[in-house]
N, C-alpha and C positions, 0 to 999 in steps of 0.2 A: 204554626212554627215550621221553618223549614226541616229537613232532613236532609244532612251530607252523611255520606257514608263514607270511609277511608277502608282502602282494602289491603290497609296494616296499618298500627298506631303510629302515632306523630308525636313529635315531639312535645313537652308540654306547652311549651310557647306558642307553637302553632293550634294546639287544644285550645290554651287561654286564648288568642285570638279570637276563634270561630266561635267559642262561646253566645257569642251578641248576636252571630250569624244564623244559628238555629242548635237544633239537637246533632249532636256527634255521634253516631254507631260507628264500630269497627266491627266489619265482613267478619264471620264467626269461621268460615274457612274461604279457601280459595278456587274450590268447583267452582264449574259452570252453575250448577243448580240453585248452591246456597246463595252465589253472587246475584243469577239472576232474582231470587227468590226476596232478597234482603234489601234488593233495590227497588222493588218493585214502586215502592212509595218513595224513593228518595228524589229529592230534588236537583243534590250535586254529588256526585262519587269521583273521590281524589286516589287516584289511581297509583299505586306504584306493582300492580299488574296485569296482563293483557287481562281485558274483558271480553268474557263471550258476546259474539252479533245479537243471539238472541235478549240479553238484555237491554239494546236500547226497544227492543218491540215491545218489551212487558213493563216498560218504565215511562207512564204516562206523562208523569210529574216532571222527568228528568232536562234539565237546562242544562245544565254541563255536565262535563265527564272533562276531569284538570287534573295535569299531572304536579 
């Protein structure tokens, strides 16, 4: 199952959406670290902020990065 990560919660509509899409994490803060750390496996990270360079190098899996 995929993993998108959101780097802050969504609305619940857009939650019910992605449901079918894969699993939903929300970034547990907004460092560099935890970001690049949390995405490390994710597939799609929905951004509403900058993301550190060094995560897309630690993010094998990563297909998009969508605002």
């Amino acid at each position: 199952m995929r993993k998108i990560l959101a780097t802050h919660p969504l609305h619940p509509r857009a939650t019910a959406m992605l449901a079918g899409a894969g699993r939903l994490a929300v970034a547990s803060a907004l460092d560099p670290k935890t970001l690049t750390t949390e995405a490390r496996d994710a597939d799609i990270v929905i951004v509403r902020a900058p993301l550190p360079p060094e995560l897309f190098q630690g993010a094998a899996n990563l297909r998009a990065a969508i605002r």
